[in-house]
C-alpha positions in Angstrom: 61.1 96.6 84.9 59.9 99.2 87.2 57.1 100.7 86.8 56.0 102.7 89.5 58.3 106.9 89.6 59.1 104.8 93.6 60.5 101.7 92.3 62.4 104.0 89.5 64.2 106.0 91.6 65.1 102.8 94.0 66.9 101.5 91.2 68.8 104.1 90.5 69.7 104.4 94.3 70.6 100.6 93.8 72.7 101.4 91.1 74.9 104.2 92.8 74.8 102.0 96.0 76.5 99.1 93.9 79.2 101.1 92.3 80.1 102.7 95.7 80.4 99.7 97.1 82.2 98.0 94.5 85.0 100.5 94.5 85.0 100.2 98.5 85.6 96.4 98.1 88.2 96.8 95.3 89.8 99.3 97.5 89.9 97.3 100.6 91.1 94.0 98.4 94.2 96.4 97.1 95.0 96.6 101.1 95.0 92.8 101.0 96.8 92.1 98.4 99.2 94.2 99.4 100.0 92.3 102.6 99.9 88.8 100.4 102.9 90.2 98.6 104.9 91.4 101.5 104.4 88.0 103.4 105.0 86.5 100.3 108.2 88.7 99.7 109.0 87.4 103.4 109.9 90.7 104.3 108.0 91.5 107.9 108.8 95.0 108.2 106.9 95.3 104.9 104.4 93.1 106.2 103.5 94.5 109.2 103.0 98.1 107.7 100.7 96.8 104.8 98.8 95.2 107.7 98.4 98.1 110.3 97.7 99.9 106.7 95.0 97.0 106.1 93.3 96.7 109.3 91.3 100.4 108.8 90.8 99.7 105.8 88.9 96.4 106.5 86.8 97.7 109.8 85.5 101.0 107.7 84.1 98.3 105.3 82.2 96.7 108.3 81.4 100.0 109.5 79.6 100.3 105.6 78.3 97.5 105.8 80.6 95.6 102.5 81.9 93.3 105.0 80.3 91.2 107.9 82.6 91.9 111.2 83.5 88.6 112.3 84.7 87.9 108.0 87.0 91.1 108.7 88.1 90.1 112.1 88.8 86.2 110.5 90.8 88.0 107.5 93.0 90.3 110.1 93.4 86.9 112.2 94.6 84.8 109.6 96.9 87.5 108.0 98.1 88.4 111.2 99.4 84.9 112.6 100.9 84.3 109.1 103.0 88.0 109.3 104.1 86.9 112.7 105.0 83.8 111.4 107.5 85.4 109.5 111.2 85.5 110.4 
């Protein structure tokens, strides 16, 4: 436990940090699922619009620092060939 009135107040800063980012990723995840079910759907239209609604979504969690860039830039990659797969 902490001890010091420093290390208290880091972990409450830890714990406001966490919950932030926790609703960030849950947010972001939402966006993803979103384009699983439209390829899965295997409607593109729908597809395509959940991704250009994902992509954002996915760089503003690099931007604060949830996600690493090249894991982003792999997930648009990946969900990108398999919408344009589609059809």
């Amino acid at each position: 436990m902490a001890n010091s009135p420093q290390a208290k107040k880091r972990a409450r800063q830890n714990e406001k940090r966490a919950a932030v980012n926790k609703a960030r990723r849950s947010r972001i995840r939402t966006f993803l699922r979103q384009v699983e079910e439209a390829i899965a759907s295997g409607d593109k239209a729908a597809a395509q619009a959940a991704l250009q609604a994902a992509q954002p979504e996915l760089m503003r969690g690099v931007s604060k620092g949830i996600f690493h860039k090249n894991t982003a830039s792999r997930k648009i990659s990946r969900l990108s060939s398999r919408v344009k797969s589609l059809g």
